[in-house]
C-alpha positions as CSV (number, residue, x, y, z in Angstrom):
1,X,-9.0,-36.0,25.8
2,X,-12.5,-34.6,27.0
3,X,-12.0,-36.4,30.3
4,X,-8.1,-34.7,31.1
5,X,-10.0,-31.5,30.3
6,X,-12.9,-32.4,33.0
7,X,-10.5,-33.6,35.5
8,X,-8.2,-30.4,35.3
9,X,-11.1,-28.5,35.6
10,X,-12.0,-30.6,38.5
11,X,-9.1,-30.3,40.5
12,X,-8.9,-27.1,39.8
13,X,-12.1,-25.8,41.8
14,X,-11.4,-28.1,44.2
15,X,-8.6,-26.1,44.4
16,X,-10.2,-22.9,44.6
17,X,-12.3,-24.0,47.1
18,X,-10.5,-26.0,49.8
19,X,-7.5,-23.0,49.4
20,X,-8.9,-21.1,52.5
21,X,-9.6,-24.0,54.7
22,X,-6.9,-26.4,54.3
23,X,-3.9,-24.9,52.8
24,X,-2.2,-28.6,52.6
25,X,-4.7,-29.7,50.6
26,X,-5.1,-27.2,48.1
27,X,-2.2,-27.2,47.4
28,X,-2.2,-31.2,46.5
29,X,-4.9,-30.7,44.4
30,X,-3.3,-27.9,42.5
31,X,0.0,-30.1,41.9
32,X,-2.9,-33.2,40.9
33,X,-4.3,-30.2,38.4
34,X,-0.9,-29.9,37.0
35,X,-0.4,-33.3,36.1
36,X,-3.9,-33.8,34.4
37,X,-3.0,-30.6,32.4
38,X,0.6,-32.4,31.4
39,X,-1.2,-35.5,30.1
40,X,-4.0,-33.2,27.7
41,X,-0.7,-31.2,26.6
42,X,0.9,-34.6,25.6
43,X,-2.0,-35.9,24.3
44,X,-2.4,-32.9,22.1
45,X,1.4,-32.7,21.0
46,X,0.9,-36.2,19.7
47,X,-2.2,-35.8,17.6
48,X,-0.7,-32.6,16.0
49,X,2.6,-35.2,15.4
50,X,0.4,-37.7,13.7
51,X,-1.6,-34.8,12.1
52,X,2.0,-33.3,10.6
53,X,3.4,-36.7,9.0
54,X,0.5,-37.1,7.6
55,X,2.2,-36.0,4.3
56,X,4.7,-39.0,4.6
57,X,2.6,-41.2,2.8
58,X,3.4,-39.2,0.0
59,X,6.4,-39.8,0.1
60,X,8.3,-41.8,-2.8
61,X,9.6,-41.6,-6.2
62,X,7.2,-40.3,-7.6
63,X,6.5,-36.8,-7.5
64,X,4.1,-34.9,-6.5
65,X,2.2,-31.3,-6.8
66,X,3.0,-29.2,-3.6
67,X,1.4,-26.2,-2.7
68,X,2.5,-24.0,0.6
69,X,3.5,-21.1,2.2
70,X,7.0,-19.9,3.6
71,X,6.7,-19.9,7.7
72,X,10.8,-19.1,7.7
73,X,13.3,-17.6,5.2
74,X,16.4,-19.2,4.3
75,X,19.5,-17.3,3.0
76,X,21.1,-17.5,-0.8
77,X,24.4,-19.4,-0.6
78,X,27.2,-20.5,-3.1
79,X,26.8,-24.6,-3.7
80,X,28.6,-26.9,-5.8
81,X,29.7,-26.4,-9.4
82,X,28.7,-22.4,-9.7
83,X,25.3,-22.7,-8.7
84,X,23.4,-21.8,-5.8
85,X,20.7,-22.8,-2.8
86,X,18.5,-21.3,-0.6
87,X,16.6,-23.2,2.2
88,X,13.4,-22.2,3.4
89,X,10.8,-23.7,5.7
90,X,6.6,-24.4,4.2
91,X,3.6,-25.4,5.6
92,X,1.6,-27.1,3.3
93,X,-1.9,-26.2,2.3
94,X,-2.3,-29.2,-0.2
95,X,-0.5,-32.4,-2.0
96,X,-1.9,-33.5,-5.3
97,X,-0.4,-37.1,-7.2
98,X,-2.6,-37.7,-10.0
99,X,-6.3,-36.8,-9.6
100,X,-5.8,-37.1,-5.8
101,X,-5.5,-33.9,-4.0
102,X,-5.8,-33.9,-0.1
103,X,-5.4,-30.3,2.3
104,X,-2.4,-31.6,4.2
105,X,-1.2,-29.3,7.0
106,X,3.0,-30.6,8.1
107,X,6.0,-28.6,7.9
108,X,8.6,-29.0,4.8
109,X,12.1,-28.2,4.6
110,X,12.6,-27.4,1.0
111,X,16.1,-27.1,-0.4
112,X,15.7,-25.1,-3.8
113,X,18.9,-24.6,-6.0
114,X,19.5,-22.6,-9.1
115,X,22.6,-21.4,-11.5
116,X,24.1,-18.6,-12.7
117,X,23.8,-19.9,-16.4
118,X,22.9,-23.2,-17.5
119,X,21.2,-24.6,-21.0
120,X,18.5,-26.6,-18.6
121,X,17.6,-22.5,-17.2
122,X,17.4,-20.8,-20.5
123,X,16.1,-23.5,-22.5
124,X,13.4,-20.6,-23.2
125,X,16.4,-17.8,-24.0
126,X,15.1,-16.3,-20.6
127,X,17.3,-16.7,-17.3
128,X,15.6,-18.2,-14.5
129,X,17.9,-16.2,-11.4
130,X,17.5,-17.3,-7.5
131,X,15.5,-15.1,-5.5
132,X,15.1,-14.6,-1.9
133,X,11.3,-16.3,-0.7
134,X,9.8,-14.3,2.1
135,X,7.6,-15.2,5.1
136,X,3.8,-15.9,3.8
137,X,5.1,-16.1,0.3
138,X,2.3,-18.7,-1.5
139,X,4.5,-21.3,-3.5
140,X,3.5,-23.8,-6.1
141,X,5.6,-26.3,-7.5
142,X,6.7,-30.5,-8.3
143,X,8.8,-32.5,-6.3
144,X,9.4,-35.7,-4.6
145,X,8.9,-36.2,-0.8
146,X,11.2,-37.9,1.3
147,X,11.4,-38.7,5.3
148,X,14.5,-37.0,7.0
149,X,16.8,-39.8,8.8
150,X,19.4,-40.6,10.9
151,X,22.2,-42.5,10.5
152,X,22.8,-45.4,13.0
153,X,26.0,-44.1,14.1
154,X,26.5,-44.2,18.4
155,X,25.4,-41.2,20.0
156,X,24.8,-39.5,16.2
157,X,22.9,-36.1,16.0
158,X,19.4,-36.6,15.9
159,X,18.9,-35.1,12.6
160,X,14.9,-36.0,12.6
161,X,14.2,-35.2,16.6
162,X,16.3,-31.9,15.4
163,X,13.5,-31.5,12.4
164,X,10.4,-32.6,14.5
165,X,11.4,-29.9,17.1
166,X,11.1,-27.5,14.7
167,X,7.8,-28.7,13.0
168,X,9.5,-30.0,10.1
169,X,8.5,-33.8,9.1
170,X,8.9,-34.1,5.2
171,X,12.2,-33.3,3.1
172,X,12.1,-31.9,-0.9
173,X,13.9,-30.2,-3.3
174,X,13.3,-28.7,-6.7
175,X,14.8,-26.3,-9.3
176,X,13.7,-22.2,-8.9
177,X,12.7,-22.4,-12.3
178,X,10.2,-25.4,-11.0
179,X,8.3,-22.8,-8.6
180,X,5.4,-20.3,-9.2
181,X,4.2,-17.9,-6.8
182,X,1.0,-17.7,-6.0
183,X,-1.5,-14.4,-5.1
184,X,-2.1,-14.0,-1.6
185,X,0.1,-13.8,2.3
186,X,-0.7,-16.5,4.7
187,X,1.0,-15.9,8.1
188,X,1.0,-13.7,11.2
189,X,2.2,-9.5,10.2
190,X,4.5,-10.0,13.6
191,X,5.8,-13.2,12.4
192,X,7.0,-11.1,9.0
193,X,8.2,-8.1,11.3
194,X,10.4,-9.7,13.1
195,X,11.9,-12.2,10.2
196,X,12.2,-8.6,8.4
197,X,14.4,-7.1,11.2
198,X,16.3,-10.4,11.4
199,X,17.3,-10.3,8.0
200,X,18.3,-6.6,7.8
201,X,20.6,-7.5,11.1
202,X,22.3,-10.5,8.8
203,X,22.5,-7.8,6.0
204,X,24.4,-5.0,8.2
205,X,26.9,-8.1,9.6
206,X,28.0,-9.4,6.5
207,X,28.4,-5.5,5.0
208,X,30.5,-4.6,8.0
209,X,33.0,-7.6,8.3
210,X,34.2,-10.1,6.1
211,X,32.3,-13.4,4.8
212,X,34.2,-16.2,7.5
213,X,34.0,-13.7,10.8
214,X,30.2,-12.4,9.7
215,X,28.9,-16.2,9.5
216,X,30.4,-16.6,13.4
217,X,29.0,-13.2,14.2
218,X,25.2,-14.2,12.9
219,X,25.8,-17.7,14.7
220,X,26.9,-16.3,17.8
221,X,25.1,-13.1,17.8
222,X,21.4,-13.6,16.2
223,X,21.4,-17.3,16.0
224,X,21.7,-17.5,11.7
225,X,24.1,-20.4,11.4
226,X,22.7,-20.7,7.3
227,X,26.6,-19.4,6.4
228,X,28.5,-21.8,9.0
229,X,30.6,-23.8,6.6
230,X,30.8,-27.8,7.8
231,X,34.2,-27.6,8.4
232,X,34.2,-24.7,10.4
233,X,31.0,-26.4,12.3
234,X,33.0,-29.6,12.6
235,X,36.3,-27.9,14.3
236,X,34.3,-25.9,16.7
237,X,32.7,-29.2,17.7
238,X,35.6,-31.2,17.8
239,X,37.6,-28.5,20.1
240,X,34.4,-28.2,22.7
241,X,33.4,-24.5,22.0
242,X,30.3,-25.2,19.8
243,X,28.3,-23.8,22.5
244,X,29.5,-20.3,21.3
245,X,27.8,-20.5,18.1
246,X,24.6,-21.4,20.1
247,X,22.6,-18.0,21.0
248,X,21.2,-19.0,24.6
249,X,20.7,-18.0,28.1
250,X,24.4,-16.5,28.6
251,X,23.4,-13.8,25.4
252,X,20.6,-12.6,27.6
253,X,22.9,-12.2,30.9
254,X,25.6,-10.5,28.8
255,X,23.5,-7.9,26.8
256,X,21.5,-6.8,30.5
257,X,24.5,-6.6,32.6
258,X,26.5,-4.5,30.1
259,X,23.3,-2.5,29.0
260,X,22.5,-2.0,33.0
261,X,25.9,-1.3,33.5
262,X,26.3,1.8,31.1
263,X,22.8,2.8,32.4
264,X,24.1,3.1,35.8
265,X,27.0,5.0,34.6
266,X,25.2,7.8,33.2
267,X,23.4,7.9,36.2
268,X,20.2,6.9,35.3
269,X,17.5,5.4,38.0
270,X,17.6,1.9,38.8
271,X,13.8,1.6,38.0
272,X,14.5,2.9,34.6
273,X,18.1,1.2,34.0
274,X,15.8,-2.0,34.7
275,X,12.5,-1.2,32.9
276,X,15.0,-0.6,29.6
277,X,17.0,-3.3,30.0
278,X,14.4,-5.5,30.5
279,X,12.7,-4.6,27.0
280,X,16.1,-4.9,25.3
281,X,16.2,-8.2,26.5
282,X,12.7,-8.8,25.4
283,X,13.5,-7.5,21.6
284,X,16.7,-9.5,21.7
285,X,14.4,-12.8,22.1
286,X,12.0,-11.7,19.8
287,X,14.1,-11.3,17.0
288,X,16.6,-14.1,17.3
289,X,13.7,-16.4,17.9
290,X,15.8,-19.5,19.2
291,X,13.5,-20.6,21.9
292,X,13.1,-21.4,25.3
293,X,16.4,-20.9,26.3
294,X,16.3,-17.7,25.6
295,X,12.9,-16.3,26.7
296,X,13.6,-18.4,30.2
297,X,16.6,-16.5,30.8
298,X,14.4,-13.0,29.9
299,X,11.7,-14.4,32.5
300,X,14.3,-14.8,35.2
301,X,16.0,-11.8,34.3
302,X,12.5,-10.0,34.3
């Protein structure tokens, strides 16, 4: 790793240097800078990879003692038999099994699931009810690890790529009654902004139209597919169109050119009409948060 660091470096001055006396050759150093930087940014991707399923070995029957925080919020949603789930995203801060306890640092998709009333919840004559966990929540609780997979199936989704892209390597699931919340916020203050405003958007959708056409409107609109029922997910992709449940690129173009648009209609400046539309477009990546798509098509926009 040192040595992609010291070569990049390397090519880099050499850069620097040769730039005002032949052009030519700067400029092939600079694209030989490039690549050593590639190769140290793989190399580093794949320790953090081996670093993140670290937590796999863990994984089993037999159950262990988790303790993380929430890095994204999941939504409350009906499930089978009158109960309900709510997934959220953890990074671990520790595993314990037994007398062995290990900081692990990987990214777990937790499925948590709870009922209106059952004997199981108010064994104790108290009713354990599902809550919404927020971003930098600290949570404690049991549960047995499992590896995400795929199923063999010819040209398949790849359910654990899907996962990995997302820094999520480990799968669990326990009861709400099973968790305890712990003192203390881990995360960034931005980070809990922004999933704040994302949520209050989701919360002024489904008060304003009904439950079917506000789960399209998150998907299509802020990127929250949580309330896309598989069926519905299954006939948009078997007609072609799932690409409009998909916030990307074509979100951006849509919201600057109607934005610039109106701007130009009230006779506003170009410089302004631009400089505001821009930002919009900025906020509208920050908050939906889907990825590169999205903040390449602000770039070029910018």
């Amino acid at each position: 790793m040192l040595w992609w660091v010291l070569a990049a470096m390397a090519f880099i001055m050499a850069a620097g240097y040769f730039v005002s006396r032949r052009v030519w050759l700067a400029f092939s150093l600079s694209l030989g800078a490039i690549l050593f930087t590639g190769a140290l940014a793989f190399q580093l991707s794949n320790s953090k990879l081996l670093s993140d399923m670290g937590a796999l070995a863990f994984a089993g029957d037999e159950e262990v003692l988790l303790i993380a925080h929430v890095v994204h919020e999941g939504e409350i949603r009906e499930a089978g038999f009158g109960g309900v789930r709510q997934s959220v995203d953890l990074e671990t801060e520790s595993i314990s099994r037994g007398a062995r306890t290990i900081a692990v640092t990987t990214g777990v998709r937790l499925g948590i699931y709870g009922k209106e009333s059952d004997q199981e919840y108010e064994a104790d004559n108290s009713r354990v009810s599902m809550r919404p966990f927020r971003y930098g929540e600290r949570l404690c609780f049991s549960t047995k690890l499992r590896p995400p997979r795929n199923f063999a199936n010819p040209g398949a989704f790849d359910y654990r790529g899907y996962l990995a892209e997302h820094g999520v390597f480990v799968l669990a699931s326990t009861k709400v009654a099973n968790i305890e919340v712990l003192p203390g916020f881990v995360g960034s203050r931005m980070e809990r902004w922004r999933q704040s405003i994302h949520r209050s958007i989701v919360r002024k959708i489904h008060g304003s139209w009904k439950a079917e056409d506000a789960a399209l409107i998150d998907a299509a609109v802020v990127g929250e597919s949580a309330f896309i029922t598989p069926s519905t997910r299954t006939d948009f992709q078997r007609s072609g169109t799932y690409h409009i449940l998909v916030v990307s690129g074509m979100n951006v173009s849509i919201l600057a050119f109607v934005v610039f648009f109106v701007m130009r209609r009230l006779r506003i400046s170009d410089l302004l009409a631009s400089l505001f539309t821009v930002l919009l477009a900025v906020g509208y990546a920050f908050v939906t948060d889907v990825g590169p798509p999205v903040w390449r098509a602000v770039l070029m926009l910018t």
